[in-house]
N, C-alpha and C positions, 0 to 999 in steps of 0.2 A: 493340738492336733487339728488337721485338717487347714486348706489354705483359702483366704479371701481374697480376692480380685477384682476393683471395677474401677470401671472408666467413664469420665464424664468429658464432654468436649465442647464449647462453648466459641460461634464463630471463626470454629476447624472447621475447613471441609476435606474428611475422611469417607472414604467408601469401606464397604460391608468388611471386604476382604481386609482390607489394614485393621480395620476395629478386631477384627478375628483374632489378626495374626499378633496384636497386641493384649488379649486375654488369654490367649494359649501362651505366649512369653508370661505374661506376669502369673499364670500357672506354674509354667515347666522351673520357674524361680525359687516356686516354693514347696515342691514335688517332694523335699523331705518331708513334708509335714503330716502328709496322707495322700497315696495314691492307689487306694481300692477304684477308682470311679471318677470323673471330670464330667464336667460340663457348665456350659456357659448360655447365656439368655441376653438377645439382641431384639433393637426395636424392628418393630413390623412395620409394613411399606407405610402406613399412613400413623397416624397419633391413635385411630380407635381401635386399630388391628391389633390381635391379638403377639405378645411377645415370641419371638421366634427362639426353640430350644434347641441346644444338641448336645445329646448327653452320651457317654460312650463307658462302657467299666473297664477298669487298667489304667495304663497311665496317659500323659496328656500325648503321647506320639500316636495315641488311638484317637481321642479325639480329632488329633490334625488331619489324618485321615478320612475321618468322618465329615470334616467341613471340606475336603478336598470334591466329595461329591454332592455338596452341597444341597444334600439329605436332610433334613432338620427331624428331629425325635417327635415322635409322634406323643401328643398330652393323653397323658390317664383319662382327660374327660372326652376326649375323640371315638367316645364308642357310638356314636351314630355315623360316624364314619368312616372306621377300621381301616388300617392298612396294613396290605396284607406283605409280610414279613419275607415271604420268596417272592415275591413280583422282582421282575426285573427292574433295575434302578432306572430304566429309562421313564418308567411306568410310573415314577412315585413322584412326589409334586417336590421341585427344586428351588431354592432360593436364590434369589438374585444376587452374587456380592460384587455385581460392579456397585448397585444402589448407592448416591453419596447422600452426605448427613452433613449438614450443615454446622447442628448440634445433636449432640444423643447421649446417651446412660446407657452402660451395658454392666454385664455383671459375670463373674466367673466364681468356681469350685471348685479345689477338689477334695476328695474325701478318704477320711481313715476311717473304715465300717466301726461301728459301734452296736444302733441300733437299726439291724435289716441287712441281709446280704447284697455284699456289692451287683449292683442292677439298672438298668437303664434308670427304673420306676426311682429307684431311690436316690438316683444323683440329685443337687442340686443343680441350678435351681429348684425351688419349689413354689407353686400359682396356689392361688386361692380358689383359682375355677377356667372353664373350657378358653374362658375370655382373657384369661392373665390377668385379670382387674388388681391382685398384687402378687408379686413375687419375692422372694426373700433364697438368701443364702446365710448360712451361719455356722457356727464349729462349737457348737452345745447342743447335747440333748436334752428336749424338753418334754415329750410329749405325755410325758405322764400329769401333768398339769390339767388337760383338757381331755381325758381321755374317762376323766371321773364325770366328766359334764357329758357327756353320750353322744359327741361328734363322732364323724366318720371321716376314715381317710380311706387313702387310694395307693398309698406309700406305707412300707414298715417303716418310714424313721419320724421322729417326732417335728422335726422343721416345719414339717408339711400344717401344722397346726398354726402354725405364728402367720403362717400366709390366710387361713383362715380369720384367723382373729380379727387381722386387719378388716376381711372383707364384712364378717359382722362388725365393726364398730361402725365403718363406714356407711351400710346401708340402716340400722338401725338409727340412724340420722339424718334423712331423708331431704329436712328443710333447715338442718344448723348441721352445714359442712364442717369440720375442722380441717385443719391445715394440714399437709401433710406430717410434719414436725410434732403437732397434736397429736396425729391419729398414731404415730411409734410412741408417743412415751404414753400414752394411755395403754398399750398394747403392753409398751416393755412392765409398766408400770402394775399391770393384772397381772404378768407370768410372776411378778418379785410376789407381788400378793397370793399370790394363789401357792409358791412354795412356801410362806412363811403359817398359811392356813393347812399344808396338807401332809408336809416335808416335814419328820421331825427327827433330827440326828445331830451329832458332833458339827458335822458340814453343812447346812443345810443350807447355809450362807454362799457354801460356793454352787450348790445344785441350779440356782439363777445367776450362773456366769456365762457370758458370751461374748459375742462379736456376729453384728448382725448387720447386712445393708440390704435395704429395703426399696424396692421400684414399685411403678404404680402404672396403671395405662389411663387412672387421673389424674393423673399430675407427670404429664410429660417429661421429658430433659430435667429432672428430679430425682435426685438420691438421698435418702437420708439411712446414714449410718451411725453405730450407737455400737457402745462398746461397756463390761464390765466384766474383770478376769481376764479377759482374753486378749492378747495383741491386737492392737489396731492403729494406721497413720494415714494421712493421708499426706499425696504425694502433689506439687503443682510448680505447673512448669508453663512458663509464661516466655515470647520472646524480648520482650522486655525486663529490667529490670525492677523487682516489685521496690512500689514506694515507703513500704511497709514490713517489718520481718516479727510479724505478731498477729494472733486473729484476736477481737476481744469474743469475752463471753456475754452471751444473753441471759438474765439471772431470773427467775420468775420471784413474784412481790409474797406471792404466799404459794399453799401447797396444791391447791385447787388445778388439779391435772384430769380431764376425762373423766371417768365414772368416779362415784363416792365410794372408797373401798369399806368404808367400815358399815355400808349400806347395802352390800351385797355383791362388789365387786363388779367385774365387767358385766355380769346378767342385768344391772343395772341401768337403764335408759341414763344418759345424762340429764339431770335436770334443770333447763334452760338456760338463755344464755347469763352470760356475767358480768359485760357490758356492749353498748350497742345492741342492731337491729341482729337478730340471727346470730349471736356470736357467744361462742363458748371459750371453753378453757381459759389458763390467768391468766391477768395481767403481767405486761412484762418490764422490769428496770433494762432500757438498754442504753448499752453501751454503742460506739460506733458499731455497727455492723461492717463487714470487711469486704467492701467491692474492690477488688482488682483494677484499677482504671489506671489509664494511658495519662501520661504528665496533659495530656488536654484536659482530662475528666472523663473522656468517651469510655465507652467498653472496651476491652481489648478480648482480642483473641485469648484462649486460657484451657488449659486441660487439667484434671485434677486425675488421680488414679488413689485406688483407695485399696491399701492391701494389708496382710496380716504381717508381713517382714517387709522391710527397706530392702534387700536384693529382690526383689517385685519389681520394683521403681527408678533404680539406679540405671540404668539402662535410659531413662527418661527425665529425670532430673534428680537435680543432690539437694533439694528444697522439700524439705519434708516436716509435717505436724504431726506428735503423738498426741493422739487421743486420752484423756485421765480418764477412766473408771467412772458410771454412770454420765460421758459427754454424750451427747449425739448432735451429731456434723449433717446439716442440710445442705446441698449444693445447690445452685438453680440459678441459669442466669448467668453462668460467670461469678455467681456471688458464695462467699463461704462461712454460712452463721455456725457457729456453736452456742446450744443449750443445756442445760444442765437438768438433769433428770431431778433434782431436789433443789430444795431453796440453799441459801448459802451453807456450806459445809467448810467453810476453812481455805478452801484450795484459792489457787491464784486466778484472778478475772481476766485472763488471757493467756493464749497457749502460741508459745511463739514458734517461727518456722527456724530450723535448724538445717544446718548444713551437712551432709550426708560427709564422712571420710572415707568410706571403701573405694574400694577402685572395682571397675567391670570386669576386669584381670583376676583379681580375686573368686568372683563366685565363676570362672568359666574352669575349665579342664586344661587347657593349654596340651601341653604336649604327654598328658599323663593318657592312660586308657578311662581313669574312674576317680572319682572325686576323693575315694580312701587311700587310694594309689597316693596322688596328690600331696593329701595331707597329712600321710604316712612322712613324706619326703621334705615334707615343707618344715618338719619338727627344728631343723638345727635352728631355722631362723623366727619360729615362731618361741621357742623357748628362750632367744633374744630380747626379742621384742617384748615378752614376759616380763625381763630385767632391764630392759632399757631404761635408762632417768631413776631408776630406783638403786640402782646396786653402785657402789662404788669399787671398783677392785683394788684403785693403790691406796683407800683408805679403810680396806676390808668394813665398811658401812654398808646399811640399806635402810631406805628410807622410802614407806608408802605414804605418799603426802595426804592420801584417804583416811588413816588412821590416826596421823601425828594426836588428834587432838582426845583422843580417847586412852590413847594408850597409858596414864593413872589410873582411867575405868579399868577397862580389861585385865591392867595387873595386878587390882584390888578385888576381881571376882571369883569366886567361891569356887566354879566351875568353867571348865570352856566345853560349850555343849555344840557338837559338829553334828549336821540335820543335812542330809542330801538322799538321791536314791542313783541305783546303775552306777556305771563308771563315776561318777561325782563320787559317790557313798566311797569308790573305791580308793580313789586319792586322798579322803579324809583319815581312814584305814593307816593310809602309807605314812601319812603323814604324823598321825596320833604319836609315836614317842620321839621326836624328835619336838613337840610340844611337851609332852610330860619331863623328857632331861631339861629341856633348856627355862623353861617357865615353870618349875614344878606344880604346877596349876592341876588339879583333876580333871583327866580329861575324858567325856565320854562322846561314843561318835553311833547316831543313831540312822535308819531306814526311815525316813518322812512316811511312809503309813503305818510303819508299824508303831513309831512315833504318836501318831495321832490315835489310834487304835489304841494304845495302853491308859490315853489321858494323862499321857507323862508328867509329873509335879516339875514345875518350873518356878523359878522365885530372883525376887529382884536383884539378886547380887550376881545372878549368874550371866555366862557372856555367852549367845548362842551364834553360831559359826553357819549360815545355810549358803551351798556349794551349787549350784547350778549353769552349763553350760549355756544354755537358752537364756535364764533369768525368769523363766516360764512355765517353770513345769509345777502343774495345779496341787500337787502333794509337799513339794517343799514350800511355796505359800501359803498354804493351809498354815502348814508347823510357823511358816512366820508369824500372820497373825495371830496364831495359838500363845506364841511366847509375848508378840507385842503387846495382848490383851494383860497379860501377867508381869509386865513391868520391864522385862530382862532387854540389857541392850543386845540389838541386835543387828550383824554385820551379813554382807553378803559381798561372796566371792561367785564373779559372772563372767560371762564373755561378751554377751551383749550388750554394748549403751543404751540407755532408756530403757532395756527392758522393767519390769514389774519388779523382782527382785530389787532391783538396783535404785528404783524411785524409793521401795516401801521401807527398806531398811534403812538404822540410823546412819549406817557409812560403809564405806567396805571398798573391794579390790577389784578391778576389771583384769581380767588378764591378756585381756589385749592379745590373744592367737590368732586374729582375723577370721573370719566368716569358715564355720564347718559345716559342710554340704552333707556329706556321707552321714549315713543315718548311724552307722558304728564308729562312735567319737575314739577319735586317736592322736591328733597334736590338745585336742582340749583340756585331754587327761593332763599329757605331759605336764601342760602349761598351768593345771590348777595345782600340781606336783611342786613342781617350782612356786607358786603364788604362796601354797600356804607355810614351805619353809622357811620363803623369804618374811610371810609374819610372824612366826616364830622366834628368828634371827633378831628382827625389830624390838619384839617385846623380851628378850634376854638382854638387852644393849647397857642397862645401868645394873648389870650384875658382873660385878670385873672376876670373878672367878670362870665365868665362862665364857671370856676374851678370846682362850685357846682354840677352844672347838667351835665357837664362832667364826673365827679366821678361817678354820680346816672345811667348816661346812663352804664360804665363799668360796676360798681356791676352789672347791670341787664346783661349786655352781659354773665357774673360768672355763672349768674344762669340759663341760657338758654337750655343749655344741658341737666339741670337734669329735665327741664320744659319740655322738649318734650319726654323725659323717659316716664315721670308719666301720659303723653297724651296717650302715644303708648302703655301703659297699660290698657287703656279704650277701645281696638280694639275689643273687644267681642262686648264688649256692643254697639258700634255704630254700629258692624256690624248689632244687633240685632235690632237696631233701623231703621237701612237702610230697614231693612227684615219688620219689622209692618207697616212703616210710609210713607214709599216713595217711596221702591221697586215697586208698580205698577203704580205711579203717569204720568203723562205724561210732567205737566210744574212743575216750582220751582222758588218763588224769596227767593233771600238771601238780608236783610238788614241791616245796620248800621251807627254811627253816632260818631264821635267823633275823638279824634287825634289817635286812632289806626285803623281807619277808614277814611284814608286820603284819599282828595278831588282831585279831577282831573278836570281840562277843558278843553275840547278837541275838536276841534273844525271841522265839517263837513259841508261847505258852509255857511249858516248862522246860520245854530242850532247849539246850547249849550248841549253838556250834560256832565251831574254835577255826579260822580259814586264816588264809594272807592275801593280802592285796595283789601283790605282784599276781599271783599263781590263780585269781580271782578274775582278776582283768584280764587277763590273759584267757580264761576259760572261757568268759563272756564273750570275749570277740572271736573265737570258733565255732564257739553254740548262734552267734545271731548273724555270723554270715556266710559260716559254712555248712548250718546245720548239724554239725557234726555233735555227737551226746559229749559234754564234756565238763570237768567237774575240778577243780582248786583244792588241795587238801593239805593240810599241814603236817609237814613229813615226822612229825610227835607225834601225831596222832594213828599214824599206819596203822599200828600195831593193835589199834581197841575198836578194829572191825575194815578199816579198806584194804590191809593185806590180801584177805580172801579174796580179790578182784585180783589179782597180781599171775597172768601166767606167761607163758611165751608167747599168748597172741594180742597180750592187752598193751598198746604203745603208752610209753610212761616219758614225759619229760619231766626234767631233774633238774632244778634250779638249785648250784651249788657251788653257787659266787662266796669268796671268803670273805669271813667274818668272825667272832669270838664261837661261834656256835657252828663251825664248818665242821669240827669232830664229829659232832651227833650229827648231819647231814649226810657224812661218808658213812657213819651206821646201818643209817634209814638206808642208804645205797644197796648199801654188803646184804641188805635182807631183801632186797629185792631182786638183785642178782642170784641170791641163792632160789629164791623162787622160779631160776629162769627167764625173769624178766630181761627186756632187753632195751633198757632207758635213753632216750635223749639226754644228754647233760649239757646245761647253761653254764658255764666255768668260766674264770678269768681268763687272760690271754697267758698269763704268766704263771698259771697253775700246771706244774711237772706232773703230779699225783694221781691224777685221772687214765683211767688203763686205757693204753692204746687203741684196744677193740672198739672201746665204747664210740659213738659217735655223739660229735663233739660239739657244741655251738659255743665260740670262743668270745668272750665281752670285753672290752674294756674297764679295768679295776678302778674304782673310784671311791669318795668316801663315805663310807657305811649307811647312810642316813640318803643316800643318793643313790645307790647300787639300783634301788628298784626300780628308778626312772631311766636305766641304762636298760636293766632285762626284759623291760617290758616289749624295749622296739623288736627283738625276734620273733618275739608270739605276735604280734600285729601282721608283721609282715607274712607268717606262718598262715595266719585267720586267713590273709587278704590269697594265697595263692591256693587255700584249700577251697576257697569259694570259689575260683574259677574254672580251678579242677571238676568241680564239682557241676560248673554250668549255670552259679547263683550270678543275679542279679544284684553284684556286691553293694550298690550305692542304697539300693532300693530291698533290702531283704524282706520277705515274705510276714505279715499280720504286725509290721512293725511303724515308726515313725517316730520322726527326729525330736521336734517339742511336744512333751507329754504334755497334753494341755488340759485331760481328764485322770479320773481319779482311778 
């Protein structure tokens, strides 16, 4: 949660207003991420002046605003010089954005509240003092760290402490400067020490995760960023072509980093230096360091952007470096060192630049109103693309070349344990017996905190399944390392390259739906719907008794695409139904019953509850973007307490696509009708049996094990038009955000 943004430029010259207008872009990029609050932090007219802020609460269309009057936010330490809040704007001091910059560091934010209400005070950036002497941005909260040491802030959120930090390590060193590069990993290096001295839990390990970039107004056209948990790349876009497609790393010779922690930690003076006159911190083994220069040698021109997702930077270049877990990236100069917060750990001594594949087309809206709209629409060809290179159809085969080499593991463990949360959790759900018939493997499919919360026994023969559309969300990498620690191989099914998920496990499946904007996932579902049949299909393949329903699940994959065509064709009419039937409703159940309606147990202290995916995902995406109360229930169950909800004013949708279990669905029906009820029904196209009256939503009949990734496209599309009805901000729902990146 929450998004990073900066820019460094090196022998550009850019004026104020560009540099702006290119931290509000590399913002409005990642505006699923957190958008309680923006704001962004640009150099002052000279090198000593203090960093110029503007912070605004909402989204970044507020801030653009805000730089339109080119008002800058007034710093928490400005209380000897107040200003005053109704003055006319003529009256309040304005910043220059013709101002050009040669070279410069800027920095952007935005934010998903956590700790403090969204507020001018609590945007990021955050200064260490009236002077800016250091500022910092980051998407972790820390401040309980330093709040046992009897600092004060100025800010409810804990950021505002790391900008501290910096400023005592720095001044408590008066006559042995450290480098900028020193003064973050001694910094970073007390917050890991100070949770591992104070923090005692299951997670304690992820309580010091971040994503942190750091400026200085001593150390001009300098950035150094640092990253651990959390997403981080950096972007660099050069008019020439780099001579190089690799940065190395800088390794330290021993541990000797800033204060002695087993000495008392940061309250510790450093004591002296380690070699040379004045000079602390290690020794370093280096490797080339990575200048950018011109086939002469000279400097070239160079800009770097450093952001929490690649759609930040696509717009700027398709050359991009991921960050590993405890790096941090110093810019300066056109120059780009990476160090390593520990001595050697295993990892590779250079992180190379890669080539971005998305297209700019992808993360825009084009001709849709809203990014859900969009991606609602985009399903036929992103559950394609799902299949593309892996599916054969005239040799009814599928083949994930991620797995080929596992697949004796997988077929020889004990359990397949599926670990996700939200929509993920829910296509594990759907997916579960279509893995128990075809792999008769035990399959159990868990909530990642509730997961981690129980201490769940995990053992080496087991194969654990973690599902994330991000590759980032902080609760299903917990559960991973939880299992990595205990031996169990483990896979991940993601959407993202490079993300986290997809470095840490031992192999797994991208699904390849392209970039999902909208913060209520809707082609992601589909597409990890598809991803985990099609591993199923894979791992059933040297069982010739189940050749037949092998084949049958394919053919139906064949027809999938043109199945949610001929749904997305019905968008009038649902919408119209949205507008009669339920546009002013306040609650909603959705029910169903059968194998496209698969069963979940899930377990919360000692209650059971028994749901289905379909009718689940479905509920989800009305409750987070239409507000509306709304709740999945399994139509077996009516009868042992949700009937009592049941009257002529309660709207009931009725998923009763056929299947061996369609009888006791028309049951469930005939008891809810006699209650007066007046149901929606999800029905095939070629179901006679359904009484005229009822009002109908007609689906496409498919096979069994696939019906649910058919029913699900009218409740999306339902969610998406009761939100607009309703006046929500669909892409953007309210106390929400796209990568869950805390716990």
């Amino acid at each position: 949660m929450c998004g990073i943004f900066a820019y460094c430029s090196y022998l550009v010259e850019k004026d104020r207003k560009y540099i702006c207008d290119v931290l509000c872009n590399g913002l409005a990029r990642q505006e699923y991420r957190g958008y309680d609050s923006a704001g962004i932090g640009i150099d002052g007219d000279s090198p000593d002046a203090p960093m110029i802020l503007f912070k605004n609460v909402g989204k970044v269309a507020g801030l653009r605003n805000q730089l339109e009057t080119g008002i800058p936010t007034p710093s928490p330490f400005d209380e000897a010089k107040p200003v005053d809040p109704d003055a006319p704007d003529a009256q309040k001091p304005k910043t220059d954005m013709t101002r050009v910059f040669l070279s410069q560091t800027s920095m952007a934010h935005t934010r998903w509240a956590t700790h403090g209400v969204p507020a001018p005070s609590n945007c990021h950036p955050h200064v260490s003092d009236a002077m800016t002497e250091f500022s910092v941005v980051h998407n972790k909260e820390l401040k309980l760290v330093l709040l046992k040491r009897g600092y004060a802030f100025h800010t409810e959120t804990d950021t505002e402490a790391v900008a501290v930090l910096c400023k005592y390590v720095y001044d408590s060193q008066p006559h042995k400067r450290l480098s900028f590069t020193e003064l973050a990993k001694t910094v970073i290096k007390e917050l890991s020490f100070s949770n591992q001295e104070d923090l005692h839990s299951l997670t304690s390990a992820q309580e010091g995760s971040f994503a942190f970039v750091f400026k200085s107004r001593h150390f001009p056209d300098e950035i150094v960023a640092a990253r651990r948990g959390s997403p981080l790349l950096i972007g660099v876009k050069t008019d020439r072509k780099l001579k190089v497609d690799f940065v190395d790393v800088e390794l330290p010779q021993d541990d000797r980093v800033g204060p002695d922690e087993g000495s008392g930690g940061l309250l510790s003076v450093p004591a002296g230096p380690t070699e040379g006159p004045g000079a602390v911190g290690p020794k370093l083994r280096r490797s080339q360091s990575r200048a950018f220069l011109s086939e002469d040698g000279m400097p070239q021109p160079i800009e770097f952007f450093v952001a929490s997702d690649a759609a930040a930077v696509i717009e700027h270049t398709r050359r991009v470096l991921y960050l590993e877990d405890d790096d941090i990236a110093h810019i300066c100069e056109g120059e780009l060192h990476i160090h390593r917060l520990r001595r050697d750990d295993g990892l590779s001594s250079v992180r190379a630049i890669e080539h971005l594949e998305i297209e700019l087309a992808e993360i825009m809206k084009g001709q849709y109103s809203h990014f859900m709209q969009k991606e609602i629409y985009e399903q036929p060809e992103s559950v394609v693309n799902t299949m593309r290179g892996r599916v054969n159809f005239d040799t009814r085969s599928v083949m994930l070349g991620g797995l080929k080499a596992y697949l004796p593991v997988i077929r020889r463990g004990r359990r397949l344990l599926f670990v996700a949360c939200g929509t993920s959790y829910h296509s594990c759900i759907a997916a579960r017996p279509v893995f128990e018939e075809l792999t008769d493997i035990p399959v159990a499919v868990e909530l990642a905190s509730d997961f981690l919360d129980r201490r769940t026994p995990v053992f080496r023969d087991d194969v654990a399944i973690f599902v994330s559309q991000s590759g980032e969300t902080a609760d299903t990498i917990l559960a991973m390392r939880y299992c990595l620690e205990r031996g169990a191989l483990c896979l991940g099914v993601v959407n993202v390259v490079g993300s986290t998920l997809s470095r840490e496990t031992h192999s797994g499946v991208h699904i390849n739906a392209g970039p999902e904007i909208g913060v209520a996932s809707t082609k992601a579902y589909t597409s990890q719907y598809v991803a985990l049949v099609m591993i199923a299909v894979q791992l059933s393949d040297d069982s010739i008794s189940k050749t037949a329903r092998r084949q049958q699940i394919i053919d139906g994959l064949h027809d999938i695409p043109a199945q949610i065509r001929k749904i997305l064709a019905m968008d009038k009419a649902l919408q119209q139904l949205a507008k009669d039937t339920l546009a002013k409703e306040k609650s909603l159940l959705i029910m169903g019953r059968g194998y496209q309606c698969t069963l979940s147990a899930q377990t919360f202290s000692s209650d059971t509850d028994w749901t289905d995916a379909t009718c689940l995902e479905g509920a989800l995406k009305i409750k987070e973007v239409s507000y509306m109360h709304s709740e999945g229930i399994l139509a077996g169950e009516l009868k042992h307490g949700p009937l009592a909800l049941v009257d002529e004013h309660l709207p009931v949708i009725f998923i009763m696509t056929r299947d061996s279990l369609y009888p006791k669905v028309q049951s469930a029906l005939a008891q809810v009708t006699a209650r007066k009820g007046q149901p929606i029904i999800i029905c095939n196209d070629d179901d006679d049996s359904v009484p005229e009256s009822a009002k109908v939503i007609r689906v496409p009949r498919t096979v069994d094990c696939l019906q649910g990734l058919i029913n699900v496209i009218p409740l999306q599309l339902l969610s998406y038009h009761l939100a607009i009805m309703n006046g929500v901000d669909v892409d953007f729902p309210r106390n929400l955000a796209k990568s869950v990146t805390t716990e």
